[in-house]
mmCIF file as Biopython writes it, N, C-alpha, C and O atoms, coordinates in Angstrom:
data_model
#
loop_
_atom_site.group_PDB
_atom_site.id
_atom_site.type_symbol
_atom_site.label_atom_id
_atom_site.label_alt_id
_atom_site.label_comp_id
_atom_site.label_asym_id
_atom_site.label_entity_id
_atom_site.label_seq_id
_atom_site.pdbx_PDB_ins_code
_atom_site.Cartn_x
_atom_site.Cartn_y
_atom_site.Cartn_z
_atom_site.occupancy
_atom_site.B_iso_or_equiv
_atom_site.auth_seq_id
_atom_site.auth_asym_id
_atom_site.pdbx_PDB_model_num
ATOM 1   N N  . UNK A ? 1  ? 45.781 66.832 -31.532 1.0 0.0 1  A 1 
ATOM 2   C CA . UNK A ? 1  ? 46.401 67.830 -30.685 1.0 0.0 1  A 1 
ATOM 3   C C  . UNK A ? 1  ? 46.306 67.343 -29.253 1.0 0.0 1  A 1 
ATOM 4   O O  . UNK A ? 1  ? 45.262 66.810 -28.877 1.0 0.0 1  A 1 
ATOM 5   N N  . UNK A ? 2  ? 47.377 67.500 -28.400 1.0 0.0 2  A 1 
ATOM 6   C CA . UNK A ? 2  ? 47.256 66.624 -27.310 1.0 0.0 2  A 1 
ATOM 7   C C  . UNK A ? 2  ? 48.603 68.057 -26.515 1.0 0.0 2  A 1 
ATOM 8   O O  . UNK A ? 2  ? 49.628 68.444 -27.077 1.0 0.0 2  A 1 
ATOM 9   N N  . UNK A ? 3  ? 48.047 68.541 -25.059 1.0 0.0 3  A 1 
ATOM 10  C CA . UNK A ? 3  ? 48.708 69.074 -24.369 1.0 0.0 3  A 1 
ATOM 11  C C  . UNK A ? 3  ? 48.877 68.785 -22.855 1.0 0.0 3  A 1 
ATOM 12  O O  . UNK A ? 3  ? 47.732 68.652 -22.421 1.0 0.0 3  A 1 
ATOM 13  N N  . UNK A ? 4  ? 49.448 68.682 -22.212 1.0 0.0 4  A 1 
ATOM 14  C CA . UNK A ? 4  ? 49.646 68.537 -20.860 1.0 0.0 4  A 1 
ATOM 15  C C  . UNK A ? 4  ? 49.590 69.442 -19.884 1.0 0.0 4  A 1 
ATOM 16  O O  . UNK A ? 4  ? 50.254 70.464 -20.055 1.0 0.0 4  A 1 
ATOM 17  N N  . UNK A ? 5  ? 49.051 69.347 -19.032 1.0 0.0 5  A 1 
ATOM 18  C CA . UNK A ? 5  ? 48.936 71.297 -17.871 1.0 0.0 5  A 1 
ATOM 19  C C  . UNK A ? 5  ? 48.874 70.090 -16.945 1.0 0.0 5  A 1 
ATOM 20  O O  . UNK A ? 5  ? 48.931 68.883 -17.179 1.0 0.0 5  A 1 
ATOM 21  N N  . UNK A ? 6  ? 48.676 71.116 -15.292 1.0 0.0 6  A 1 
ATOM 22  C CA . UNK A ? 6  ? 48.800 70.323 -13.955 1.0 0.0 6  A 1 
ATOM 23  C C  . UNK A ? 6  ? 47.885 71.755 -13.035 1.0 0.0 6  A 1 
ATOM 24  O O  . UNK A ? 6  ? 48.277 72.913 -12.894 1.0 0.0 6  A 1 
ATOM 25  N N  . UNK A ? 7  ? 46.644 71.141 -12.558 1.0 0.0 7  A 1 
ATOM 26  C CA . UNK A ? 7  ? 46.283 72.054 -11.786 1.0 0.0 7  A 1 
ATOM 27  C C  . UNK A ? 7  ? 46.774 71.439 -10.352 1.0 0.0 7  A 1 
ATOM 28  O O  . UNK A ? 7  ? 47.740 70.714 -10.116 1.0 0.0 7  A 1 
ATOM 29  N N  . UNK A ? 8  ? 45.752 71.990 -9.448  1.0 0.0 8  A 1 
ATOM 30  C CA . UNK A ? 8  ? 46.100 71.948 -8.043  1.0 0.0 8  A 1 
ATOM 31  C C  . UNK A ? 8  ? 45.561 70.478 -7.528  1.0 0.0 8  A 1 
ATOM 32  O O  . UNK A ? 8  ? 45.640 69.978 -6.406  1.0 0.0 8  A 1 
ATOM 33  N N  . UNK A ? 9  ? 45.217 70.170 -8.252  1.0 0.0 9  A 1 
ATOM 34  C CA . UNK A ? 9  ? 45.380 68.704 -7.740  1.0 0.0 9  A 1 
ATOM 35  C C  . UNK A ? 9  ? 45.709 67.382 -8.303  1.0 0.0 9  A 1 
ATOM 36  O O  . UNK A ? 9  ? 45.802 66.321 -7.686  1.0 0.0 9  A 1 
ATOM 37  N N  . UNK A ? 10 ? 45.957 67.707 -10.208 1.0 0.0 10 A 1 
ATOM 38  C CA . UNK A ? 10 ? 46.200 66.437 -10.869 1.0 0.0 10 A 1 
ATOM 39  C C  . UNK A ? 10 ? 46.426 66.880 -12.092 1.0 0.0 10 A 1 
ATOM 40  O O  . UNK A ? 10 ? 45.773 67.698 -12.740 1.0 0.0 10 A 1 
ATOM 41  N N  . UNK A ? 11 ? 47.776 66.061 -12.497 1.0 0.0 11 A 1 
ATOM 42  C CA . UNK A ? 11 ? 48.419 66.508 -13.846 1.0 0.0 11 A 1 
ATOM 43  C C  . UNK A ? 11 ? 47.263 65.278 -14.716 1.0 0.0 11 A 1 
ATOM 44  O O  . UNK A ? 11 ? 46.746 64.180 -14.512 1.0 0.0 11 A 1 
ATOM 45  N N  . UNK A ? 12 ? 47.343 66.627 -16.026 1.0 0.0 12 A 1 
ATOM 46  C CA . UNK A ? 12 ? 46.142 66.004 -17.135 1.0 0.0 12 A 1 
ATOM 47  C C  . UNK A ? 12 ? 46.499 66.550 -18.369 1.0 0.0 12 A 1 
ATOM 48  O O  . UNK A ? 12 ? 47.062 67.636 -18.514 1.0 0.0 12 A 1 
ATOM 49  N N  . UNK A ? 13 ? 46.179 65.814 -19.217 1.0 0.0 13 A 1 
ATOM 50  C CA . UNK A ? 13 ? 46.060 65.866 -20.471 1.0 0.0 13 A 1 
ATOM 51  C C  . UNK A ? 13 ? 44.783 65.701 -21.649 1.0 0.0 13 A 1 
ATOM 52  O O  . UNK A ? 13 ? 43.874 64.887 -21.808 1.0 0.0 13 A 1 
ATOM 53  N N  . UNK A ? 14 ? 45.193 66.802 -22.291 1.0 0.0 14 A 1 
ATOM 54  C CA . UNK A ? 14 ? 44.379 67.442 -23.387 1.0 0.0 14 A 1 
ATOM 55  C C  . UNK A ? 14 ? 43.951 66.702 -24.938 1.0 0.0 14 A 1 
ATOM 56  O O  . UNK A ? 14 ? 44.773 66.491 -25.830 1.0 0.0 14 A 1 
ATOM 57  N N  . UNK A ? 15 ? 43.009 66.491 -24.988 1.0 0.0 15 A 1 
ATOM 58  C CA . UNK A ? 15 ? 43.288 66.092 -26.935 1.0 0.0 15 A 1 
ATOM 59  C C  . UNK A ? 15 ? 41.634 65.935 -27.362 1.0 0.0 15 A 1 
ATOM 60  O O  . UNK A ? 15 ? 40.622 65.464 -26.843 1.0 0.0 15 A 1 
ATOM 61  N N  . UNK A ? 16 ? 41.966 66.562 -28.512 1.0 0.0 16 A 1 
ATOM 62  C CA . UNK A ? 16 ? 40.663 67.124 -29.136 1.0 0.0 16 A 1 
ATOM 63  C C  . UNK A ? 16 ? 39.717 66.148 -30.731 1.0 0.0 16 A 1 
ATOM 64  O O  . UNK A ? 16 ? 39.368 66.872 -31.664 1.0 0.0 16 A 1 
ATOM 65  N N  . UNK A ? 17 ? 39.557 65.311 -30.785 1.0 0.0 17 A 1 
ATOM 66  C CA . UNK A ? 17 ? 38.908 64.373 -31.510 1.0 0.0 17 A 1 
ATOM 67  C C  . UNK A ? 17 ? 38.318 65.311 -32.493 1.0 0.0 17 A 1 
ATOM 68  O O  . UNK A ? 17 ? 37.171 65.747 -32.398 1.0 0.0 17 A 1 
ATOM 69  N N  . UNK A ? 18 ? 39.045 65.565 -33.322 1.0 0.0 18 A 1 
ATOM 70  C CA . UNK A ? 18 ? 38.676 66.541 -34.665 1.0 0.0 18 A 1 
ATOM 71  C C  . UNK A ? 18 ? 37.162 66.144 -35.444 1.0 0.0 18 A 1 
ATOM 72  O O  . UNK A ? 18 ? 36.153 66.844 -35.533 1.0 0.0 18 A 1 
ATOM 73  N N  . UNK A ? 19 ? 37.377 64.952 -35.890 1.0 0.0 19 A 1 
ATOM 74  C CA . UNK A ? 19 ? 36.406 64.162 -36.180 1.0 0.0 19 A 1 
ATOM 75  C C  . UNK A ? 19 ? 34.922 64.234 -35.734 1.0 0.0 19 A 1 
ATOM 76  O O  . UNK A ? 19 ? 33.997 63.925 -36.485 1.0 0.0 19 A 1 
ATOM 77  N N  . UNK A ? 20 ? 34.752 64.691 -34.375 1.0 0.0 20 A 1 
ATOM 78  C CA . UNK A ? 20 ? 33.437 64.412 -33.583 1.0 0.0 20 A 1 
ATOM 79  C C  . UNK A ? 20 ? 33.401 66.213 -32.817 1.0 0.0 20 A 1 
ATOM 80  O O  . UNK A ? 20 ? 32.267 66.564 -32.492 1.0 0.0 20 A 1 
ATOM 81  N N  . UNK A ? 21 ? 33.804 66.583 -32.723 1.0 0.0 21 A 1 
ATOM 82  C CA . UNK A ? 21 ? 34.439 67.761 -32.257 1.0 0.0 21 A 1 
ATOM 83  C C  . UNK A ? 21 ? 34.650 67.883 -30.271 1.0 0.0 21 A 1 
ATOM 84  O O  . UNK A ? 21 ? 34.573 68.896 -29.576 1.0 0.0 21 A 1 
ATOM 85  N N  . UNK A ? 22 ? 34.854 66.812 -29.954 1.0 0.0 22 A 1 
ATOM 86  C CA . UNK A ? 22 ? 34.610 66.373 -29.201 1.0 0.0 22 A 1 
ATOM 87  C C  . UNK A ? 22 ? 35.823 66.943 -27.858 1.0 0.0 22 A 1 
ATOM 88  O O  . UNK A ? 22 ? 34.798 67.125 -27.200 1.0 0.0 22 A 1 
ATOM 89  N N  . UNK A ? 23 ? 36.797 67.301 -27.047 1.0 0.0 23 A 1 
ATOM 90  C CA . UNK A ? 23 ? 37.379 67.334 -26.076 1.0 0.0 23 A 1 
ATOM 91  C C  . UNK A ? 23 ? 37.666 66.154 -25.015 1.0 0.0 23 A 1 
ATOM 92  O O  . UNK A ? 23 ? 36.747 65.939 -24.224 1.0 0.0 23 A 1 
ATOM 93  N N  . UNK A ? 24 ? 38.648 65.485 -24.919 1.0 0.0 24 A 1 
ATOM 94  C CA . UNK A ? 24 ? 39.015 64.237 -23.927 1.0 0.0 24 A 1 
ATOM 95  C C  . UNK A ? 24 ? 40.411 64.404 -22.991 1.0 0.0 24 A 1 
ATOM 96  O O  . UNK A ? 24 ? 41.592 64.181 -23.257 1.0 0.0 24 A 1 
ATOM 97  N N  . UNK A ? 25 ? 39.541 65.042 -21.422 1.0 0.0 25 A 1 
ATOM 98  C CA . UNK A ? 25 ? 40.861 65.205 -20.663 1.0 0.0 25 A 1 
ATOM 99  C C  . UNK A ? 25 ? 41.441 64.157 -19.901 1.0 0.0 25 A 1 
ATOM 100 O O  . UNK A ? 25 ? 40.689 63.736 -19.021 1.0 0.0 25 A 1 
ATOM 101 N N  . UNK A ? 26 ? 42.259 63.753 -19.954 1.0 0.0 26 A 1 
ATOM 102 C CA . UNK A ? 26 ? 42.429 62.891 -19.007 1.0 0.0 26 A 1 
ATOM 103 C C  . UNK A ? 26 ? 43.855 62.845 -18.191 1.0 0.0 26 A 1 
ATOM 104 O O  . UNK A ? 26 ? 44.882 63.374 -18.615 1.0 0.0 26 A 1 
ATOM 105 N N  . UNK A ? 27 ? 43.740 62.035 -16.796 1.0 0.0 27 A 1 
ATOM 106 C CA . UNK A ? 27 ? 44.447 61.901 -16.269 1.0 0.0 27 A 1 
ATOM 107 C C  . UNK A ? 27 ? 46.317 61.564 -17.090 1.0 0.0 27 A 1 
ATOM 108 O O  . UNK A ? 27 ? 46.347 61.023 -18.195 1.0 0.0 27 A 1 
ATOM 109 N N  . UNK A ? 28 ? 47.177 61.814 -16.640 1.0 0.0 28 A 1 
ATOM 110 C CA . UNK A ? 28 ? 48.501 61.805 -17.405 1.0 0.0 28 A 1 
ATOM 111 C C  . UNK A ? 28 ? 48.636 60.530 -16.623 1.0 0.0 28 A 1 
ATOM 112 O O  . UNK A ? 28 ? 48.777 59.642 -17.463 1.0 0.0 28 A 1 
ATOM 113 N N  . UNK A ? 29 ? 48.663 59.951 -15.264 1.0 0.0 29 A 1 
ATOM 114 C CA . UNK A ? 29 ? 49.353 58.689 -14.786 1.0 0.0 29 A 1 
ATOM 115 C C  . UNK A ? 29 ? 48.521 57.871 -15.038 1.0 0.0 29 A 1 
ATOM 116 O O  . UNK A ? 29 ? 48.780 56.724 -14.674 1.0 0.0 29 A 1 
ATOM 117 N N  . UNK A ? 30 ? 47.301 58.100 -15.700 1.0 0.0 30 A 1 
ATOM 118 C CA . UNK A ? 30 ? 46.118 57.047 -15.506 1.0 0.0 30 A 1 
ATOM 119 C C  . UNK A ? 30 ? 45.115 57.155 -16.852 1.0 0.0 30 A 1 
ATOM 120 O O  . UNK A ? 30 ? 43.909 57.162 -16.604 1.0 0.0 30 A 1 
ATOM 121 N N  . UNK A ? 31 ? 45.531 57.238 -18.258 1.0 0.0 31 A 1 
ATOM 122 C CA . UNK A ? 31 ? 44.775 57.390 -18.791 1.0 0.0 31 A 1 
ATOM 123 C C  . UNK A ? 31 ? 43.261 56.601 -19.658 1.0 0.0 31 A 1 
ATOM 124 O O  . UNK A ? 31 ? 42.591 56.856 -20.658 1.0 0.0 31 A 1 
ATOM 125 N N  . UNK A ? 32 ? 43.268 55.513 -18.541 1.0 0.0 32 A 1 
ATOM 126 C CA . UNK A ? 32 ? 42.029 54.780 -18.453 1.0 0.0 32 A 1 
ATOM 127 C C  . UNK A ? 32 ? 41.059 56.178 -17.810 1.0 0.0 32 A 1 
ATOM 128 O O  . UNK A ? 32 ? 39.924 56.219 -18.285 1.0 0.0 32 A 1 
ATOM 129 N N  . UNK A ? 33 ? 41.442 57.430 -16.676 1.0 0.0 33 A 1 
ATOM 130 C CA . UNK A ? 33 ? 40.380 57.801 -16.618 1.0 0.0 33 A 1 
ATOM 131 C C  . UNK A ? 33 ? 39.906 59.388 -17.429 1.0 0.0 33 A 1 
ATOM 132 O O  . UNK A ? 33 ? 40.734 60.299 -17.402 1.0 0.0 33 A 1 
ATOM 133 N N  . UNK A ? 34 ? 38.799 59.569 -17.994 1.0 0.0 34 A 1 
ATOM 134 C CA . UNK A ? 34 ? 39.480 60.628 -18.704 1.0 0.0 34 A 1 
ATOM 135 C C  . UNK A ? 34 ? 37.533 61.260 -18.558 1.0 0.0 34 A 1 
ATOM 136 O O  . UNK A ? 34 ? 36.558 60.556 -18.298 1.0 0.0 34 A 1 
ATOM 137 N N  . UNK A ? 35 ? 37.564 62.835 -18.851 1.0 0.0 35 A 1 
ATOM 138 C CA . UNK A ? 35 ? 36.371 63.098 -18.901 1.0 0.0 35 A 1 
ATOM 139 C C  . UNK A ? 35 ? 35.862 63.800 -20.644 1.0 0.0 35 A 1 
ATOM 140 O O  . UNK A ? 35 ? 36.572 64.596 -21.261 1.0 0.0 35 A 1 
ATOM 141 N N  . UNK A ? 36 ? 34.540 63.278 -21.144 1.0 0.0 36 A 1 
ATOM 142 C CA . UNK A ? 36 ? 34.340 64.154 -22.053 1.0 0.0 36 A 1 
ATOM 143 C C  . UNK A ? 36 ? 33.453 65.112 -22.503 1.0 0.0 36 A 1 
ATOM 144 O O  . UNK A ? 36 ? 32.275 65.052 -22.150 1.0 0.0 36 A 1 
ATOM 145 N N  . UNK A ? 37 ? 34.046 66.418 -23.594 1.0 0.0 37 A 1 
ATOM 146 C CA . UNK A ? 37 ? 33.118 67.664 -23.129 1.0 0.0 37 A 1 
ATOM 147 C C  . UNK A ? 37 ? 32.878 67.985 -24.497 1.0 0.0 37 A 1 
ATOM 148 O O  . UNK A ? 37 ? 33.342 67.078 -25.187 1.0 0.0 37 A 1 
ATOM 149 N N  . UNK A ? 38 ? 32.311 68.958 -25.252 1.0 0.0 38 A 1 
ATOM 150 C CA . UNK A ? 38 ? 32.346 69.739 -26.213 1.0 0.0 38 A 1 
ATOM 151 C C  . UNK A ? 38 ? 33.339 70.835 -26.079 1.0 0.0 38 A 1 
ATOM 152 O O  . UNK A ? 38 ? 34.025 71.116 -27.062 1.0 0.0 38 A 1 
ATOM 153 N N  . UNK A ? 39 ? 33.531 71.682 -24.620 1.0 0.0 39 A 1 
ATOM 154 C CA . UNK A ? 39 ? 34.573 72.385 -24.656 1.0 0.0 39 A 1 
ATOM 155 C C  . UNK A ? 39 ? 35.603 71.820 -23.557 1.0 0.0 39 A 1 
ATOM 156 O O  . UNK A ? 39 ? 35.186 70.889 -22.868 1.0 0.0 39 A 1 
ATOM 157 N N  . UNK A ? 40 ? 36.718 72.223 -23.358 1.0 0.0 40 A 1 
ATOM 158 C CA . UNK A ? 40 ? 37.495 71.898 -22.743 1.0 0.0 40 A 1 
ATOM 159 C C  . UNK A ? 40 ? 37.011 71.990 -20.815 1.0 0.0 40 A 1 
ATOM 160 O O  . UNK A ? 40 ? 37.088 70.983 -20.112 1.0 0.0 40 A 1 
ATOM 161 N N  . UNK A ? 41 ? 36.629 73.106 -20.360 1.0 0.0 41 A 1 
ATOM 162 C CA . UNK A ? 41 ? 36.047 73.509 -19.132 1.0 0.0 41 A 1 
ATOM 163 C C  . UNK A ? 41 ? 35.268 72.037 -18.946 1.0 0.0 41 A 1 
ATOM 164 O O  . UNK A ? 41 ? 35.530 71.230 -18.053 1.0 0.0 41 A 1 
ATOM 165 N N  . UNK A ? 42 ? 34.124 71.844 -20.119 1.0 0.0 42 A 1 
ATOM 166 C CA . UNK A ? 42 ? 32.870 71.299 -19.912 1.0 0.0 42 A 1 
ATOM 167 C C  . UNK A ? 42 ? 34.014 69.381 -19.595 1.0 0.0 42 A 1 
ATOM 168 O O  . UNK A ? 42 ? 33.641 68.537 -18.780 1.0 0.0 42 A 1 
ATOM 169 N N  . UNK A ? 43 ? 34.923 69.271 -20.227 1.0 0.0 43 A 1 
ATOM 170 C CA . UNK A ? 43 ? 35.911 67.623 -20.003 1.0 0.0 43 A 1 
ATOM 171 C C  . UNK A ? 43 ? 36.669 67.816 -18.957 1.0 0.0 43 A 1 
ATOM 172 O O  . UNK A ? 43 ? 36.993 66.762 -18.410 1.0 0.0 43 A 1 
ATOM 173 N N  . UNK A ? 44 ? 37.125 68.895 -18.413 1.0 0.0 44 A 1 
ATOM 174 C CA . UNK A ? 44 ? 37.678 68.791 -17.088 1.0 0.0 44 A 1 
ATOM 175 C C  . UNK A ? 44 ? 36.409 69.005 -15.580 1.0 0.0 44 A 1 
ATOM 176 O O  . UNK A ? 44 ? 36.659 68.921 -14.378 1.0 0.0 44 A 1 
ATOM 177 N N  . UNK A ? 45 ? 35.394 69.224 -16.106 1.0 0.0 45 A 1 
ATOM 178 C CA . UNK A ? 45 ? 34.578 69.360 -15.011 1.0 0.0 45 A 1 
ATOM 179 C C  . UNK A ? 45 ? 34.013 67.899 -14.535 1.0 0.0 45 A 1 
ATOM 180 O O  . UNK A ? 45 ? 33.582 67.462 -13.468 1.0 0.0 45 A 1 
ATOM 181 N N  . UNK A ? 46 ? 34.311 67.133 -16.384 1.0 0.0 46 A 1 
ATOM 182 C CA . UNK A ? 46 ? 33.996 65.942 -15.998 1.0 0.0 46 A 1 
ATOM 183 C C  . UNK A ? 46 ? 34.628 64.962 -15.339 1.0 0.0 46 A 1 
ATOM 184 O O  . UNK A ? 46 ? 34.191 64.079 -14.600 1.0 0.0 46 A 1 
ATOM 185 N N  . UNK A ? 47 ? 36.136 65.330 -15.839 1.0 0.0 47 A 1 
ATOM 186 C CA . UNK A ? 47 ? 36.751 64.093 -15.215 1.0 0.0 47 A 1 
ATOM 187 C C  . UNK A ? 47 ? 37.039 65.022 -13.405 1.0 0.0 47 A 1 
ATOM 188 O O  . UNK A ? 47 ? 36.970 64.377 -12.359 1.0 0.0 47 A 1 
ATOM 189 N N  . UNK A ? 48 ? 37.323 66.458 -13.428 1.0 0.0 48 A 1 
ATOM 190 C CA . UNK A ? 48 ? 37.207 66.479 -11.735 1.0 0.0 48 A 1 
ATOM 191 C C  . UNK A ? 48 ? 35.964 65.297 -11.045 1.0 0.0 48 A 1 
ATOM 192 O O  . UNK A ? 48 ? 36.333 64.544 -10.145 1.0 0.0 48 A 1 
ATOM 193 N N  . UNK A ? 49 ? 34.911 65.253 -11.419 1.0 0.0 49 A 1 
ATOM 194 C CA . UNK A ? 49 ? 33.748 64.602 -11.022 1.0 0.0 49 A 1 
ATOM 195 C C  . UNK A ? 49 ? 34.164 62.781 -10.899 1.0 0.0 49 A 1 
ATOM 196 O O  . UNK A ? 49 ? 33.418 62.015 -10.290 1.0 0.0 49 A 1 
ATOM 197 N N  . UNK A ? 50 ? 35.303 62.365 -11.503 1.0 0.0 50 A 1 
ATOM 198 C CA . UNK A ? 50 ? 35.489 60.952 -11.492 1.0 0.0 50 A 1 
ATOM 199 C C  . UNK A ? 50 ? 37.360 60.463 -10.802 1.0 0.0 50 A 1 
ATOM 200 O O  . UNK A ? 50 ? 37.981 59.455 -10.466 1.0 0.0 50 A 1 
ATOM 201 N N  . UNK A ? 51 ? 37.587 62.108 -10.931 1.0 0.0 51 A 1 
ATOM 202 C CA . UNK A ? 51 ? 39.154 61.903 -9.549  1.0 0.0 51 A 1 
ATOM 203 C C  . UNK A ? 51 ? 38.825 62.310 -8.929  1.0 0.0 51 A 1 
ATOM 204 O O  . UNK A ? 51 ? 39.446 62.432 -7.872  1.0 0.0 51 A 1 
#
């Protein structure tokens, strides 16, 4: 499952590693950078922390 949104400072994308239960957001122009969470909040807090 993989979705796309755009907050106020950087379009990103969603996808959820079923397997591990894992959350991986990452950048849409750059997806070398990406953050990871158990929930979604917890992978975008990460990758805010690395854009």
């Amino acid at each position: 499952m993989t979705f796309t949104n755009k907050n106020k400072n950087f379009k990103y994308s969603v996808s959820l590693d079923t397997s591990k239960d894992i959350f991986k957001v990452f950048l849409t122009n750059n997806p070398e950078v990406y953050g990871l969470g158990r929930t979604i909040e917890e992978a975008m807090h990460n990758l805010e922390e690395l854009a």
